[in-house]
N, C-alpha and C positions, 0 to 999 in steps of 0.2 A: 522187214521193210514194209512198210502199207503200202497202199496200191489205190484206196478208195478214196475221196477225196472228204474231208472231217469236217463237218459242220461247224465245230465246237473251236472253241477258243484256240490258237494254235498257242506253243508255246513261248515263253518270256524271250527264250533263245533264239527261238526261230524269228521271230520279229525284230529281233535286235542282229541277230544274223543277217538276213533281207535288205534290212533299213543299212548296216553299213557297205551295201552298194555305191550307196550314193556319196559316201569317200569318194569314190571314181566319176560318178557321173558328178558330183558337183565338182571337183576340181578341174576334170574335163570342159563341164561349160561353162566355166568360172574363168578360168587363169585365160584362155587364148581370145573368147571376146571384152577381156578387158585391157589385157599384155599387149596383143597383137596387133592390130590398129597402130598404137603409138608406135612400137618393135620399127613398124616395116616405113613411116612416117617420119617418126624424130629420130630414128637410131639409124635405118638403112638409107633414108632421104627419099622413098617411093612417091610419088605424088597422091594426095589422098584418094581420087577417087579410084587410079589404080591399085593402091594397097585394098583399098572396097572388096573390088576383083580378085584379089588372090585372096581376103579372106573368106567369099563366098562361094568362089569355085568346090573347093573339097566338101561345103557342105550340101552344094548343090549336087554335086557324084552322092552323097551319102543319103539326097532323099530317094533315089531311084534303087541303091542297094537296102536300102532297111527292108521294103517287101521281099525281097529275095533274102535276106537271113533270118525272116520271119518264116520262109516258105521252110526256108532249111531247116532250121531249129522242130519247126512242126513235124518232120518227116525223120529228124535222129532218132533213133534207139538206142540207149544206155542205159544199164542198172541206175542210175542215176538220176534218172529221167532224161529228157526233151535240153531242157533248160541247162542246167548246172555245165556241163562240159566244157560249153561255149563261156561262162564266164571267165572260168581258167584259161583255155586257149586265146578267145579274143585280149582277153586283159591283160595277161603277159605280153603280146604286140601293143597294145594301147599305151604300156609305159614304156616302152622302148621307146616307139616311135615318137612320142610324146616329146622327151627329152632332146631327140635329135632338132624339132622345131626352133629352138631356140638356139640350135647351134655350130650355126651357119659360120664356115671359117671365114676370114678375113679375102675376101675376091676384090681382081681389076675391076670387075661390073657390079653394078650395084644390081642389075638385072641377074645375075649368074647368082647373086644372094638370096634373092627374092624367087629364084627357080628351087632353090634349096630349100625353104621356106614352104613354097607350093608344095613338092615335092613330099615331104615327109609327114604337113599336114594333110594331104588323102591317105597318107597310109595309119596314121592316126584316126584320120575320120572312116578310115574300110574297117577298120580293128572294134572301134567305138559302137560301130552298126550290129557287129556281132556278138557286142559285149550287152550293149543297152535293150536292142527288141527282145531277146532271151531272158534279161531282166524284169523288163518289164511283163512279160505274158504269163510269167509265174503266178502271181497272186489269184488270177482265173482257175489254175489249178489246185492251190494249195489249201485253199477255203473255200465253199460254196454259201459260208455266210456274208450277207449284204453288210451286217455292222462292221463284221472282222475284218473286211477289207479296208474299211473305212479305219478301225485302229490299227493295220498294217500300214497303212498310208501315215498316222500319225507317226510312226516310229520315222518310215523312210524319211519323210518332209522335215522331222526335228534334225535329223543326221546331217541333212542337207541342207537347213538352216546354214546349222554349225561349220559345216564343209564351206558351204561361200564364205562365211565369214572370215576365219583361218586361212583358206586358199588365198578371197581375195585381199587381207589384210596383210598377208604375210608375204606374197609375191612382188607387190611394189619394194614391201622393204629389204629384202633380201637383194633387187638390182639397184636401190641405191645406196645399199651399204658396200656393195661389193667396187658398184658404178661400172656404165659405158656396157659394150658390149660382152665382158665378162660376165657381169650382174646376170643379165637376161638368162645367157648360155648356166649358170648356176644354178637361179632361177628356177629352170628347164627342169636341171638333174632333182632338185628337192622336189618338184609337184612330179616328177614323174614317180617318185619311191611312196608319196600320199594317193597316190592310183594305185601303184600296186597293193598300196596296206588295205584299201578298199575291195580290188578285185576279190584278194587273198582270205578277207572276211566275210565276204557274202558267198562265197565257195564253199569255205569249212562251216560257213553259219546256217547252209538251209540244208545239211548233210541230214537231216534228221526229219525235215520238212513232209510231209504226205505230197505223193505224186499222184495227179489225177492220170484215170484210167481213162480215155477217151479217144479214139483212133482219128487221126489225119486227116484233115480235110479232101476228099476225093480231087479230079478234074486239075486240069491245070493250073500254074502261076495269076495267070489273065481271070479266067473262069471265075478261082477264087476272088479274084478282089474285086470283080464285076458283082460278086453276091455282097462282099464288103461293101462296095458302094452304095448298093441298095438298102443299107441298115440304114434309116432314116435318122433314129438318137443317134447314133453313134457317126452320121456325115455332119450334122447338126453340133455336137458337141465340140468335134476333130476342128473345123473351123472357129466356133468360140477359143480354144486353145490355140491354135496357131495363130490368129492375130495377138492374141497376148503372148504368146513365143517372142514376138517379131517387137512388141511394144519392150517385152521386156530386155534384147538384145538389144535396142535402140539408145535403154538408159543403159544397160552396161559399159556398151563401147565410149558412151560418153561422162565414166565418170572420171577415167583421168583428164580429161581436156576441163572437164568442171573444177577440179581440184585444183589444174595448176595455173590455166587458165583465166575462171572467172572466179574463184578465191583467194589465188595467188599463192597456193602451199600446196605441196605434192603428199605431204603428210595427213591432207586432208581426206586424202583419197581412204588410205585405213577408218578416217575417223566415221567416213562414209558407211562403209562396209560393217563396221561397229554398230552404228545407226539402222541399218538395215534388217542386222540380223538379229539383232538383240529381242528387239520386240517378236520376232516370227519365233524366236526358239522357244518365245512365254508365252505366245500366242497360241502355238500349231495343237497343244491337244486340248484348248478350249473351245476351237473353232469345230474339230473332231464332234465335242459334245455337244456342242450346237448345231451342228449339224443332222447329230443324231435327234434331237427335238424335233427338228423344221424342216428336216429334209436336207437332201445333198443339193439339187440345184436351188432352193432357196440361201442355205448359206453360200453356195456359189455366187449367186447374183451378190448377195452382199457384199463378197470379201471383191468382188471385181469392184462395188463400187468403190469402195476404200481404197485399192489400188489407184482405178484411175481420179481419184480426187489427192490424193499424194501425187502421182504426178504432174497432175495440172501444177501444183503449188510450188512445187521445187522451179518452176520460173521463176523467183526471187532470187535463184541464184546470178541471174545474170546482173544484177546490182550489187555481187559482192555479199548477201547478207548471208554470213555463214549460219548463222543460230537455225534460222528460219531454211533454208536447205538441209541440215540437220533433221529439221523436224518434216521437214517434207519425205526426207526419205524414210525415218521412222514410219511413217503414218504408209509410205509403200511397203515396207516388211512385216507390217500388220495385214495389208492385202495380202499381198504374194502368199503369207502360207496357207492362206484360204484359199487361193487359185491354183496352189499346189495339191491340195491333198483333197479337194473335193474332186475334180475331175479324174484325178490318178488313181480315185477312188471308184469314179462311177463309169471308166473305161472297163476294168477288170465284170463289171453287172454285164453292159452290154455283150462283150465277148460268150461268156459263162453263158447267159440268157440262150444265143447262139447254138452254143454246143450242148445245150441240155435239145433243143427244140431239135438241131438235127442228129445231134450224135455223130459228131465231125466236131475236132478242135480245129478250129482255123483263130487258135491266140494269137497263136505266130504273126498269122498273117495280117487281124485288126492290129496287133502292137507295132508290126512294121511298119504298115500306111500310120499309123501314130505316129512312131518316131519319126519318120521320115515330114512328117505335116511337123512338128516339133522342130528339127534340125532345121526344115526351110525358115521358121520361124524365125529361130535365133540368127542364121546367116543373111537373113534379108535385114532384120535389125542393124548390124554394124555397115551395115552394105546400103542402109537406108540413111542411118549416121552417118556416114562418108559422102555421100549425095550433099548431103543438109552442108556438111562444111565446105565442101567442091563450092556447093552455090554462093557460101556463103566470103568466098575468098581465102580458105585458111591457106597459110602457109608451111610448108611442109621443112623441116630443117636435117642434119645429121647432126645429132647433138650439141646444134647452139642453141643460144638463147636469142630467140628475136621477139618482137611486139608486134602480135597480132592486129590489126585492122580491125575498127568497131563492128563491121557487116560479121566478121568472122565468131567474136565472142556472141553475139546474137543468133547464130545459126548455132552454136553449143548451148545456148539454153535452149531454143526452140527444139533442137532436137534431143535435148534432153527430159524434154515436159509436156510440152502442147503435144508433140507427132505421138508420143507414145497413151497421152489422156486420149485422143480423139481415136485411138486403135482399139486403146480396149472397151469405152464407151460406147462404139459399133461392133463390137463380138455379143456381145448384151444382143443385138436382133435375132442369132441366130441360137442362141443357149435359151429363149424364151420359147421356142420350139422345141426342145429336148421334152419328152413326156414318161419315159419309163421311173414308174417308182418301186420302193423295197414290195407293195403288192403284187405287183406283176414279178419280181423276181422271184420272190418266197412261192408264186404258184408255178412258175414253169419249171425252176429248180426243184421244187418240193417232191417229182415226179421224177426225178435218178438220185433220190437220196440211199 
């Protein structure tokens, strides 16, 4: 087993290993901020802004535990490394508990449902925390090249394409072919066994992977992440990613109310998701090599602009026009894998950067304050979508069919396009501040090679 960490190319396996992580973490961020919203709204009859509330609560527990199983992970010792252990222990709970979310028995209360629901979503989102920061602080170790991380990023971002796509194409369909509260509960059990085929690959996949040798960040929990906050790129970057966390949880939770609401086909919602991903899976290792040109925060700024100029457009959906929503979301899955795999890329420099200068790994602990800025992201999204329809009068049913009020279809476009263009449009102030480039990394790393 190595022990140094390999400058050089890592191998074909190991990046295909790594990359299907994100089986799990995409089906994870996939199926509940698009499922669940409606779940707790049109199935359980919650009223929207408190369905908001239980879907942001567990995420809100999970920004405060990601530092602490960043702390943990940094301080395990296994043959195995740091990392690996915790995929397998975290991810066997992550699909357990996964499945139970959607499979709430039939209660007097509609409250006693929706306790059910809270409930098994924190233990999904306590599992996810242990699963994801572990995942992510890998690549700090595994390569100390600046390019490599950027093609390790291209593998994970394609995987993850493909995972939304699948997840979220195949999850609408499977509860309305099953229908009602069966469907969902079904649902559940199928995306829970697409976690685990994730977890189960990025465990056996990076078994071969080089583990960097770099001892544990000293000083306390606090200590550390007071030095973390102090890393100026990396406070700089964390914020450019979390509003676009938040823009992008904003359009997720709103594409089935887009689909069935202002298109009028529930079917449309797949064709969404088709649209979406189609172009990021043929996109992601072009944007890699362009990035490799022009730098990572230049093709960053770009691919943000793409994003939020697809979003802005997809406000045509609120007159029905499917063609041109189509193309609005396209033209966001051409952003997205550039907002994906540049940052995912240039999180792993700053870190590395870090632990070469003190000789203390605190991965752990930048990827936990990440994930943790990440998950508030996504949960303030549907939690920010749920507001938008609150205001905007939606009606909340148990699987009837009623006719929304004009104000209501108006608050599903807007929060489908304007709220999330003006989010990521303002994360641009603070990514124009990020300054670390591959020269600063190649010299401070160059120095524990």
């Amino acid at each position: 087993m190595r022990t140094a960490v390999d400058a050089t190319r890592l191998p074909l396996g190991v990046r295909i290993g790594y990359g299907s992580g994100s089986v799990a973490t995409g089906a994870f961020g996939t199926v509940p901020g698009l499922m669940l919203l409606p779940y707790l709204t049109d199935e359980l009859g919650i009223a929207a802004l408190w369905a908001g509330v239980i879907v942001f609560l567990p995420k809100a527990w999970d920004v405060v535990l990601n530092p602490v199983a960043g702390r943990v992970s940094d301080r395990t010792v296994d043959p195995a490394g740091p990392r690996r252990p915790w995929l397998v222990r975290a991810g066997l709970m992550l699909a357990g508990a996964f499945a139970l979310i959607f499979a709430a028995p039939d209660l007097d209360s509609r409250w006693l449902e929706a306790g059910w629901v809270l409930v098994f979503f924190v233990l999904a989102a306590s599992a996810y925390a242990f699963f994801q920061v572990p995942y992510v602080a890998m690549p700090a170790e595994i390569t100390s090249s600046y390019d490599e991380r950027t093609r390790l990023m291209t593998w994970r971002v394609a995987i993850l394409a493909l995972t939304i796509m699948a997840a979220g194409a195949t999850a609408p369909l499977i509860r309305d072919a099953v229908g009602g509260r069966d469907g969902y509960r079904v649902m559940g059990v199928v995306m829970s066994v697409v976690i685990l085929v994730g977890v189960l690959g990025a465990w056996w996949g990076t078994r071969r992977a080089p583990i960097g040798a770099v001892g544990a960040g000293a000083g306390s929990l606090g200590e550390q992440l007071r030095v973390v906050s102090q890393a100026r790129d990396f406070r700089v970057l964390l914020t450019t990613f979390v509003l676009q966390a938040l823009a992008t949880g904003c359009m997720l939770a709103g594409v089935a109310y887009v689909a069935e609401d202002l298109l009028g086909s529930a079917t449309a919602a797949t064709i969404l998701f088709v649209c979406f991903v189609g172009p990021a899976l043929v996109l992601t290792p072009l944007w890699a090599r362009w990035g490799a040109r022009v730098g990572k925060k230049q093709g960053y700024v770009a691919a943000s602009l793409v994003l939020a100029a697809g979003a802005a457009l997809a406000v045509l959906a609120r007159g029905g026009n499917d063609v041109w929503t189509f193309v609005a979301t396209g033209l966001v899955g051409v952003g997205y894998a550039g907002c994906q795999v540049f940052p995912m890329a240039m999180l792993p420099d700053v870190a590395a950067v870090d632990a070469a200068v003190t000789g203390e790994n605190r991965a752990g602990v930048y990827t936990g304050v990440w994930t943790a800025g990440e998950t508030l992201g996504l949960a303030v999204g549907p939690a920010v979508f749920a507001l938008v329809l609150a205001l905007g009068g939606y009606l909340s049913s148990e699987g009837r069919d009623i006719t929304q009020p004009d104000s209501a279809l108006t608050a599903i476009a807007l929060g489908f396009s304007v709220v999330p263009a003006v989010l990521i449009v303002a994360s641009l102030w603070w990514l124009r501040q990020y300054a670390l480039d591959p020269a600063d990394v190649a010299a401070v790393e160059g120095t524990v090679q």
